[in-house]
RODREN-964362 format. One line per field, with one value per residue: x, y, z of N, C-alpha, C in turn; residue in one letter. Coordinates in pm, 1 decimal. Layout:
<recs>
n_u: [X	...] .
n_v: [Y	...] .
n_w: [Z	...] .
ca_u: [X	...] .
ca_v: [Y	...] .
ca_w: [Z	...] .
c_u: [X	...] .
c_v: [Y	...] .
c_w: [Z	...] .
type: [A	...] .
</recs>
This chain:
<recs>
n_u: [6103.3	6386.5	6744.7	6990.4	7228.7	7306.4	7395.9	7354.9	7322.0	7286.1	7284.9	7432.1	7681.6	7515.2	7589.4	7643.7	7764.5	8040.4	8324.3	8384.1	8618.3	8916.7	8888.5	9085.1	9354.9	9246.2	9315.2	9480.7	9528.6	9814.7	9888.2	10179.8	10467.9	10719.7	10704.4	10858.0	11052.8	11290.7	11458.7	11614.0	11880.6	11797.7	11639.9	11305.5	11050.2	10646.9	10509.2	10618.8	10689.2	10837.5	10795.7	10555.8	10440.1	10543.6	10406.0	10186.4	10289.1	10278.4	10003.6	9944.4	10058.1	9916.5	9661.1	9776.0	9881.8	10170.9	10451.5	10590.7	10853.7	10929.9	10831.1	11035.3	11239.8	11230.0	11264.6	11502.4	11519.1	11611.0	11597.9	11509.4	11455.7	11197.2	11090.6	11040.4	10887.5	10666.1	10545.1	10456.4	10223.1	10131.6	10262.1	10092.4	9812.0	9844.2	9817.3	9628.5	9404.0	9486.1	9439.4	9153.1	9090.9	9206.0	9047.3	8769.3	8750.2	8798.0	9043.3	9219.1	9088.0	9098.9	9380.6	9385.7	9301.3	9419.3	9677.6	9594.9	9505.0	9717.2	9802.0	9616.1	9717.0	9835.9	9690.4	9483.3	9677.2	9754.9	9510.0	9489.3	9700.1	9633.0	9549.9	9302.5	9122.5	8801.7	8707.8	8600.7	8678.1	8950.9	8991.1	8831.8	9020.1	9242.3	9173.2	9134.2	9390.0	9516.1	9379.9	9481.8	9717.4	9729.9	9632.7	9696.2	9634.7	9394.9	9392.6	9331.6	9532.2	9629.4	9483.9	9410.2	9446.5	9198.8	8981.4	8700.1	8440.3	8121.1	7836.0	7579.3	7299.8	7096.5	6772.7	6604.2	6764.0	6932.4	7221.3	7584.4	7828.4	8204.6	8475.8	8807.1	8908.2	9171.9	9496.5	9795.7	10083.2	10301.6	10571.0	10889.1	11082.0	10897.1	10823.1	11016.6	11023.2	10768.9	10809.3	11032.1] .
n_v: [2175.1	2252.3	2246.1	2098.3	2138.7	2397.8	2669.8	2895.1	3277.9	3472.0	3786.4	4091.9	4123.8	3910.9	3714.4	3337.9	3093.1	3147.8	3225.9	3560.3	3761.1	3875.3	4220.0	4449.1	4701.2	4932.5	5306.8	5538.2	5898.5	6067.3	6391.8	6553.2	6634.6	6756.4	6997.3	7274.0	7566.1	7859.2	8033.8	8310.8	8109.6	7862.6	7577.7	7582.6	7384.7	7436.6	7365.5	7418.6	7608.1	7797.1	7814.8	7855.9	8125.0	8242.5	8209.8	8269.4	8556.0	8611.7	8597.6	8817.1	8986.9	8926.9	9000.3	9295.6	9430.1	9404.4	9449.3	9263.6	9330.3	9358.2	9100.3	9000.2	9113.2	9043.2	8795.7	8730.8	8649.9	8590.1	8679.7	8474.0	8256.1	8364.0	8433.1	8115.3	8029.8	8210.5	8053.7	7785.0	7562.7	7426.5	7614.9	7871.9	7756.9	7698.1	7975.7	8067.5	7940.8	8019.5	8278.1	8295.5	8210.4	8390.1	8619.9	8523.2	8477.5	8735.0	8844.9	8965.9	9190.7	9396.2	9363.5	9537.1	9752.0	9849.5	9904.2	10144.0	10330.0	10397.8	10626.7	10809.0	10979.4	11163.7	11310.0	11419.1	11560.6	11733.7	11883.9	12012.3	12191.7	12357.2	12669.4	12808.6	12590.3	12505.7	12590.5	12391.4	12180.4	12160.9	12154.6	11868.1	11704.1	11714.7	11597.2	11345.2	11280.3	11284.3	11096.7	10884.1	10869.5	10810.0	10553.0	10262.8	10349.5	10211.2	9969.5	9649.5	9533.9	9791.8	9894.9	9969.9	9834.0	9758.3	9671.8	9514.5	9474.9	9344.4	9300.4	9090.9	9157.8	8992.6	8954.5	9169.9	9371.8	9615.8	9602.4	9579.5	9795.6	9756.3	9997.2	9958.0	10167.0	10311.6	10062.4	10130.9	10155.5	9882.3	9831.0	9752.8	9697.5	9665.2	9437.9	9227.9	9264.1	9135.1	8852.5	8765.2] .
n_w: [7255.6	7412.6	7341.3	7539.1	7465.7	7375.8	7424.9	7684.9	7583.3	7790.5	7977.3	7982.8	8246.4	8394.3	8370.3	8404.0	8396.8	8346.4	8572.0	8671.6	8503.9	8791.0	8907.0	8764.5	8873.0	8946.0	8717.3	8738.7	8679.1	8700.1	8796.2	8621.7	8777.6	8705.4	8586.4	8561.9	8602.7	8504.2	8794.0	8892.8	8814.8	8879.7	8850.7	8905.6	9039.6	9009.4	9137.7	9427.4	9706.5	9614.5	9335.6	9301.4	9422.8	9229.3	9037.6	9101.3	9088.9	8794.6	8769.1	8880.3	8692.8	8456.9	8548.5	8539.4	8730.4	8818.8	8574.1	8263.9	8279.4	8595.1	8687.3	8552.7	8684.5	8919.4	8986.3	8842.9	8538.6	8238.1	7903.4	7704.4	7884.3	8001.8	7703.4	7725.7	7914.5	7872.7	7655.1	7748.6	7785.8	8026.1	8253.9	8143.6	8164.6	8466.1	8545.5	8448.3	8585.3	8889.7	8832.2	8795.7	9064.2	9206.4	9079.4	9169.6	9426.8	9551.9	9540.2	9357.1	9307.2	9538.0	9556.1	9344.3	9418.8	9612.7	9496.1	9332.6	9535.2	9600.5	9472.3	9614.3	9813.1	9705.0	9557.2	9714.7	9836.8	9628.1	9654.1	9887.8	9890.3	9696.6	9654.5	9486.4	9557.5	9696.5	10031.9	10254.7	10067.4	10094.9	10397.4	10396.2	10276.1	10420.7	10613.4	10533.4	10470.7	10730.4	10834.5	10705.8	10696.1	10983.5	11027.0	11116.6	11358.8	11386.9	11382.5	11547.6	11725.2	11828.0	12027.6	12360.6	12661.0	12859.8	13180.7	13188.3	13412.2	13528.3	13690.4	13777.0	13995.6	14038.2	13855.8	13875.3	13962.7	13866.9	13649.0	13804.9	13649.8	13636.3	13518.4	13423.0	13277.5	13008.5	13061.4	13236.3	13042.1	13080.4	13151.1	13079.4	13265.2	13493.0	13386.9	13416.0	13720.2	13800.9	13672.6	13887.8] .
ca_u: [6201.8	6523.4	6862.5	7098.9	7396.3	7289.0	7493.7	7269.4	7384.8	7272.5	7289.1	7533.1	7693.6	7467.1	7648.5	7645.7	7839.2	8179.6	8370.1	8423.2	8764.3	8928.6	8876.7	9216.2	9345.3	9200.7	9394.1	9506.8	9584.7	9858.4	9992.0	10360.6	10572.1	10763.4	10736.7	10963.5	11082.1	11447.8	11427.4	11791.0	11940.6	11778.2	11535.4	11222.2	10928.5	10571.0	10411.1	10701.6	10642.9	10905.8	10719.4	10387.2	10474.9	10601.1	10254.7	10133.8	10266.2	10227.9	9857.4	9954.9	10106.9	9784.1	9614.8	9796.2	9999.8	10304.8	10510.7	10700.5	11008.0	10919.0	10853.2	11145.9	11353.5	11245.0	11348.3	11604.9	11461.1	11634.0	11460.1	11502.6	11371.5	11081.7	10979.7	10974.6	10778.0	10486.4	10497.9	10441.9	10059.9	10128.5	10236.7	9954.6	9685.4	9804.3	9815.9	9486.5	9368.2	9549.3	9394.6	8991.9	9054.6	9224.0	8933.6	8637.0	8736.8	8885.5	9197.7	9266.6	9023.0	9207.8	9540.4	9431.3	9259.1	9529.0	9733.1	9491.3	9497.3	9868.0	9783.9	9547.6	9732.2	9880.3	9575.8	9444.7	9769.1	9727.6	9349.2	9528.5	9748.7	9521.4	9462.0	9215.3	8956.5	8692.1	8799.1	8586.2	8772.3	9095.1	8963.3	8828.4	9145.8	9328.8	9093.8	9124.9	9522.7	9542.0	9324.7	9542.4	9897.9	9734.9	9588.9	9747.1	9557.0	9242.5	9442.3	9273.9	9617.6	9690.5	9376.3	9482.1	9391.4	9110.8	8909.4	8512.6	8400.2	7958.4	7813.8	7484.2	7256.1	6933.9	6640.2	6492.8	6796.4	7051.4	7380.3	7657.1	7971.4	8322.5	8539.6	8898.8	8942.2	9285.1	9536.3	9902.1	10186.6	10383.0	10734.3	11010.0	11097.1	10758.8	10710.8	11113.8	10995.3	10713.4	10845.4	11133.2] .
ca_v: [2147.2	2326.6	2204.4	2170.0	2183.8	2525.7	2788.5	3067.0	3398.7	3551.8	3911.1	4138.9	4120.5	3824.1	3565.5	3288.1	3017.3	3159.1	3321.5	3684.8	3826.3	3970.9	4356.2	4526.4	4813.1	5153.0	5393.0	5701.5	5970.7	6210.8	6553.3	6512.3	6752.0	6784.8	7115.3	7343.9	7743.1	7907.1	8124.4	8294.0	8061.9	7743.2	7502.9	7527.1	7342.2	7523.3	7305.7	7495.5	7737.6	7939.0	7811.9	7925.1	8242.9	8307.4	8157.6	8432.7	8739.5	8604.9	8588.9	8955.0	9025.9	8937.9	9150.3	9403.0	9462.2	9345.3	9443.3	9219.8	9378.7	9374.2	8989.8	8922.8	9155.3	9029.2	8695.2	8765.5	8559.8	8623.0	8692.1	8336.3	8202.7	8475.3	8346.4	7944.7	8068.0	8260.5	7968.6	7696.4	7540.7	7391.3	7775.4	7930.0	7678.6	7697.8	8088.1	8097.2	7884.7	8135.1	8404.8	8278.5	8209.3	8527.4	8731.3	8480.1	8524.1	8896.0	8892.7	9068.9	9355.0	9412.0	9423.4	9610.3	9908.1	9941.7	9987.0	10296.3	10383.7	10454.2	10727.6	10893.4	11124.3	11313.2	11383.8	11473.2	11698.6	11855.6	11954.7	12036.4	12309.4	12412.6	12839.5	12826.1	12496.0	12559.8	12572.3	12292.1	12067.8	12127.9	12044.3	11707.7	11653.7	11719.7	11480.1	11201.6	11267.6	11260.5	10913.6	10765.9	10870.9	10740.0	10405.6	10209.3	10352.8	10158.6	9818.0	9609.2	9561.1	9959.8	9944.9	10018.6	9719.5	9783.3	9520.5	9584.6	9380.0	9341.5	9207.7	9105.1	9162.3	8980.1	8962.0	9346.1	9487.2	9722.4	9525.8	9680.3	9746.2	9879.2	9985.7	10033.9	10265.6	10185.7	10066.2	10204.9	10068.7	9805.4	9866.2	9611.6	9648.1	9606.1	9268.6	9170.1	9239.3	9058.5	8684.3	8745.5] .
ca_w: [7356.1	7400.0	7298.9	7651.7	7437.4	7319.9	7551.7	7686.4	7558.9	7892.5	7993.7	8010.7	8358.8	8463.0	8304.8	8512.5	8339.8	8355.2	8673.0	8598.8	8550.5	8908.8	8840.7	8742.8	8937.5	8879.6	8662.7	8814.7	8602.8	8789.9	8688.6	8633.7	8881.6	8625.8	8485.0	8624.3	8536.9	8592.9	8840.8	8976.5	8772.5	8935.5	8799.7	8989.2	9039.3	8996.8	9237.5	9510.7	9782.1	9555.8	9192.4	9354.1	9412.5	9082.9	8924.0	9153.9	9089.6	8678.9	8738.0	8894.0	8576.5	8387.0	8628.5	8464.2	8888.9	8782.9	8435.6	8212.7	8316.0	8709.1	8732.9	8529.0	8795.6	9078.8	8989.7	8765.1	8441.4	8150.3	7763.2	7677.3	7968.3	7936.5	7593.8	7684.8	8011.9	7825.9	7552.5	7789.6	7793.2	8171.2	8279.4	8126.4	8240.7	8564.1	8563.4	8434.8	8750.6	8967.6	8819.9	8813.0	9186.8	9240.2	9093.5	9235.7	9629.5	9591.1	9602.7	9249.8	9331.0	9663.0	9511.1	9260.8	9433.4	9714.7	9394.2	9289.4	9700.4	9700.1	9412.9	9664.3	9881.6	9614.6	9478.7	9860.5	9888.1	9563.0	9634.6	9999.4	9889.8	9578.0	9701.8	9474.6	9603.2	9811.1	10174.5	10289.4	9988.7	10166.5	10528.0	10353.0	10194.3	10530.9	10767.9	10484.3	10480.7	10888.4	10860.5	10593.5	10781.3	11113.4	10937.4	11226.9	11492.0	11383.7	11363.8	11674.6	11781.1	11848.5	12136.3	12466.7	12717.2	12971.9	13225.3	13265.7	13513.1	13526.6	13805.4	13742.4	14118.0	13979.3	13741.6	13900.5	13940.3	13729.8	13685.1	13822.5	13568.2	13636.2	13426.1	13482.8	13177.2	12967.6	13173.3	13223.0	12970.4	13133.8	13092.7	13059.8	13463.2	13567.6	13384.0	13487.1	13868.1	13814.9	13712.2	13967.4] .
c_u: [6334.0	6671.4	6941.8	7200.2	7411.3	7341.0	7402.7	7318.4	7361.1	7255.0	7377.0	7555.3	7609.0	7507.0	7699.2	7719.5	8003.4	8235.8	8366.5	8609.5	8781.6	8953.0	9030.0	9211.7	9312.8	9316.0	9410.1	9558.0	9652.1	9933.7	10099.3	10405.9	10669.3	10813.8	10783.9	10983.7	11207.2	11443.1	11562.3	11869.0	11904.8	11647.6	11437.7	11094.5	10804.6	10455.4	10523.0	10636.7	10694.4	10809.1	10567.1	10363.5	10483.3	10460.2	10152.0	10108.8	10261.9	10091.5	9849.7	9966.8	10022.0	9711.9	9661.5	9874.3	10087.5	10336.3	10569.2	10831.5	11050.3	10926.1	11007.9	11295.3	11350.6	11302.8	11431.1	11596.2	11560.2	11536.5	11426.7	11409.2	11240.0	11036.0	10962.2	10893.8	10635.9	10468.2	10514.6	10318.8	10079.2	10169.7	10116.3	9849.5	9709.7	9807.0	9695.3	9401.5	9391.7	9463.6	9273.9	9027.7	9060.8	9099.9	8805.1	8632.5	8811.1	8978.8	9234.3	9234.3	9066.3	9286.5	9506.3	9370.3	9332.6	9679.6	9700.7	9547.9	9579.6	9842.3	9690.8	9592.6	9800.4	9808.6	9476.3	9547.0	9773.0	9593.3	9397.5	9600.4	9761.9	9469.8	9346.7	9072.2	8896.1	8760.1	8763.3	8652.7	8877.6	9100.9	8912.7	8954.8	9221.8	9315.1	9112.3	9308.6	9606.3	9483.0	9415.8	9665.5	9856.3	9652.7	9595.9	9680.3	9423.2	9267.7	9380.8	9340.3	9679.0	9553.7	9469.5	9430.8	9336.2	9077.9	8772.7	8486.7	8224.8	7940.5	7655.9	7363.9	7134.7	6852.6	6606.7	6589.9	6892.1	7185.2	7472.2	7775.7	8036.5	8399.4	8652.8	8944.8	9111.2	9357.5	9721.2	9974.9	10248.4	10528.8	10850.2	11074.4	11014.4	10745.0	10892.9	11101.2	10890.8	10714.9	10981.5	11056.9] .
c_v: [2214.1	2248.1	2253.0	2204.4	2310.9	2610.7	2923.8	3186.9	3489.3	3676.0	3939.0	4154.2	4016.3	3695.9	3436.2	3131.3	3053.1	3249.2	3465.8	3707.6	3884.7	4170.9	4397.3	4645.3	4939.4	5196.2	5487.7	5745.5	6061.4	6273.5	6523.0	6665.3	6786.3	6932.1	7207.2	7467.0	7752.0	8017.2	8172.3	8208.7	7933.3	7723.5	7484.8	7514.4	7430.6	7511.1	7367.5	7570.9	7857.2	7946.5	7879.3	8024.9	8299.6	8303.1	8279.9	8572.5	8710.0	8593.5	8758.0	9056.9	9020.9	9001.7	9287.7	9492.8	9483.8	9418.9	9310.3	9253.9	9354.3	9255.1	8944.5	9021.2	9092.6	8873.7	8635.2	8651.3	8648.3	8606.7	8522.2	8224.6	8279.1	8341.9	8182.2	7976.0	8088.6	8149.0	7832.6	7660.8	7499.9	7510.4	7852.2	7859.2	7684.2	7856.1	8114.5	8076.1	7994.1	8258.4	8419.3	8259.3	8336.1	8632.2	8633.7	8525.0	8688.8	8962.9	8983.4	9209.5	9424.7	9433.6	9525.2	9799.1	9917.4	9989.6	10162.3	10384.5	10458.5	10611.1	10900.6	11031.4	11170.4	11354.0	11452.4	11615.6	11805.7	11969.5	12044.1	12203.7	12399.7	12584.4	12842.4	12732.4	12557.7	12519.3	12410.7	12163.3	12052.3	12098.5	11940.9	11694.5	11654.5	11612.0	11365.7	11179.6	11243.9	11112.2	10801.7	10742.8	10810.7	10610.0	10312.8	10232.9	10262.0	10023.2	9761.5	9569.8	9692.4	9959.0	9890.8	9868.1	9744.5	9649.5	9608.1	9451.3	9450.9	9239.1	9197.3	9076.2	9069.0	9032.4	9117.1	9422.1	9513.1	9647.7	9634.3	9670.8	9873.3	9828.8	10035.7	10113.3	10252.4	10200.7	10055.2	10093.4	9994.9	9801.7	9737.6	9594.9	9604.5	9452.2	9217.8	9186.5	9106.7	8875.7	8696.5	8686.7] .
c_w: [7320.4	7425.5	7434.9	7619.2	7386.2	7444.1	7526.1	7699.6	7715.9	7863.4	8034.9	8165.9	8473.7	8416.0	8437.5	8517.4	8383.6	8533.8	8626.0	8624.4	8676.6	8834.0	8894.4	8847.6	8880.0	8816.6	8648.2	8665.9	8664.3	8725.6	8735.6	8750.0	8821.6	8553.1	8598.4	8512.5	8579.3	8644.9	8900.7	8929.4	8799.0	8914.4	8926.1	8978.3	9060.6	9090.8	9362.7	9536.9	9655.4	9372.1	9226.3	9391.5	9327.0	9015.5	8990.9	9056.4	8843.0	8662.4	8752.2	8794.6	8507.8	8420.5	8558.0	8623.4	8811.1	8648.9	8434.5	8301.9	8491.4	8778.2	8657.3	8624.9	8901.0	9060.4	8871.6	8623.5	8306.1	8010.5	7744.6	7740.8	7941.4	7845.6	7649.5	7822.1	7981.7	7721.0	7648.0	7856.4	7931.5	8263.5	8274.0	8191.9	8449.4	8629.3	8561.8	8555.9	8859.9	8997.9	8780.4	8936.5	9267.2	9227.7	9161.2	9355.2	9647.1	9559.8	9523.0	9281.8	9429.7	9641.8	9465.5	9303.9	9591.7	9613.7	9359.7	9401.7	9662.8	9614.9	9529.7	9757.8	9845.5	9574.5	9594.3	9899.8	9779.8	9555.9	9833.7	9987.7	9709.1	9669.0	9657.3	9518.7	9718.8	9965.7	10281.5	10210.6	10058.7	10289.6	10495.9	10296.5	10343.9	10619.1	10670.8	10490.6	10635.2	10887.7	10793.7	10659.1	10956.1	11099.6	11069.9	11332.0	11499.9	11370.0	11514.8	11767.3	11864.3	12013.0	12244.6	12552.3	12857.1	13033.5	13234.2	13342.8	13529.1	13598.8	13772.9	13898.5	14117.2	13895.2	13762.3	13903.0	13828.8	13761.7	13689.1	13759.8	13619.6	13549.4	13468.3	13336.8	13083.0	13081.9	13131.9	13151.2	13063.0	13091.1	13134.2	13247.8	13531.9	13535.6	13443.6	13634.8	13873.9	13779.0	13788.2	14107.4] .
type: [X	X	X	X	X	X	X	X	X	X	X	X	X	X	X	X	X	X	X	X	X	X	X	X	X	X	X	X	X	X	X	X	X	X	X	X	X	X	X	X	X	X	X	X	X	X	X	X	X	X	X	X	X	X	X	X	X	X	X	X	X	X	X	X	X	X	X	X	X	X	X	X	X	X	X	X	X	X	X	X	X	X	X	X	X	X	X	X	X	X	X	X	X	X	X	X	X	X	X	X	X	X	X	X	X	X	X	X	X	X	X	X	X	X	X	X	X	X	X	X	X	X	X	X	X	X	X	X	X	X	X	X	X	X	X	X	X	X	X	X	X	X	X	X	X	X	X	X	X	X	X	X	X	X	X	X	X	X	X	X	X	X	X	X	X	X	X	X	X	X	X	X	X	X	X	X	X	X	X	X	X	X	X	X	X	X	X	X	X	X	X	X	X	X	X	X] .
</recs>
């Protein structure tokens, strides 16, 4: 026979003797906002449109875009500042971040070969007015230097603005489409007649 005054050890979480404690509130852990850079002379935050920028073009700078000398011009950083910048583990960690997202979705490789690009049509104009390259080298060098200086024309903005209108007659027959081909600029009197 078993002793009632003996207290049954139970199981963990089935204890059925006592109430349980009311459960405490959770315990957030949040990143301080805290850390801040001097930028122009003014303390600013890294979590900022303007601090987030900067964490930018320093991931840019790891990229190897940017110089030393170039981020600390553009927002006028002095040495001092500099060194407690690159020696600050909440800088770096969040540069690093920056700059695994930067190269995962693109963006680095994009910067970095319209960097290369800009190199290209000197090296198009020197193979351009080269006497000695082959003649077809310098008509490819010419048609890639006319595509590059008219870049803009292929923007989906630069297209002219037509209507096609397709009429469709039935299942047997040939639908009939017109096209009014582009259609004339509208000039600043034409559209002031027209809401008068």
């Amino acid at each position: 026979m078993t002793n009632p005054n003996r207290h049954y050890p139970g199981v963990a979480g089935f204890d059925i003797d006592d109430d349980p404690p009311p459960p405490g509130k959770p315990t957030r852990i949040t990143k301080s906002n805290s850390t801040t850079v001097t930028l122009r002379g003014v303390p600013v935050s890294i979590n900022s449109d303007v601090g987030g920028a900067f964490i930018t073009d320093l991931s840019r700078n790891k990229e190897r875009l940017f110089s030393d000398q170039q981020v600390c011009e553009k927002y006028d950083i002095t040495p001092d500042d500099w060194t407690a910048i690159t020696q600050s583990k909440a800088i770096r960690l969040t540069v690093n971040t920056e700059y695994e997202r930067r190269m995962l979705n693109g963006t680095a490789a994009q910067e970095a070969a319209a960097k290369i690009f800009t190199e290209a049509p000197e090296v198009l104009g020197s193979i351009l007015r080269d006497n000695k390259a082959s003649p077809r080298h310098r008509i490819e060098a010419s048609k890639e230097l006319r595509a590059t200086a008219r870049s803009s024309d292929e923007k989906p903005g630069a297209e002219t603005d037509r209507v096609i209108i397709t009429i469709n007659l039935g299942a047997d027959e040939k639908p009939l489409v017109v096209d009014s081909g582009p259609l004339p600029k509208r000039t600043k009197e034409a559209i002031d007649a027209e809401t008068e």
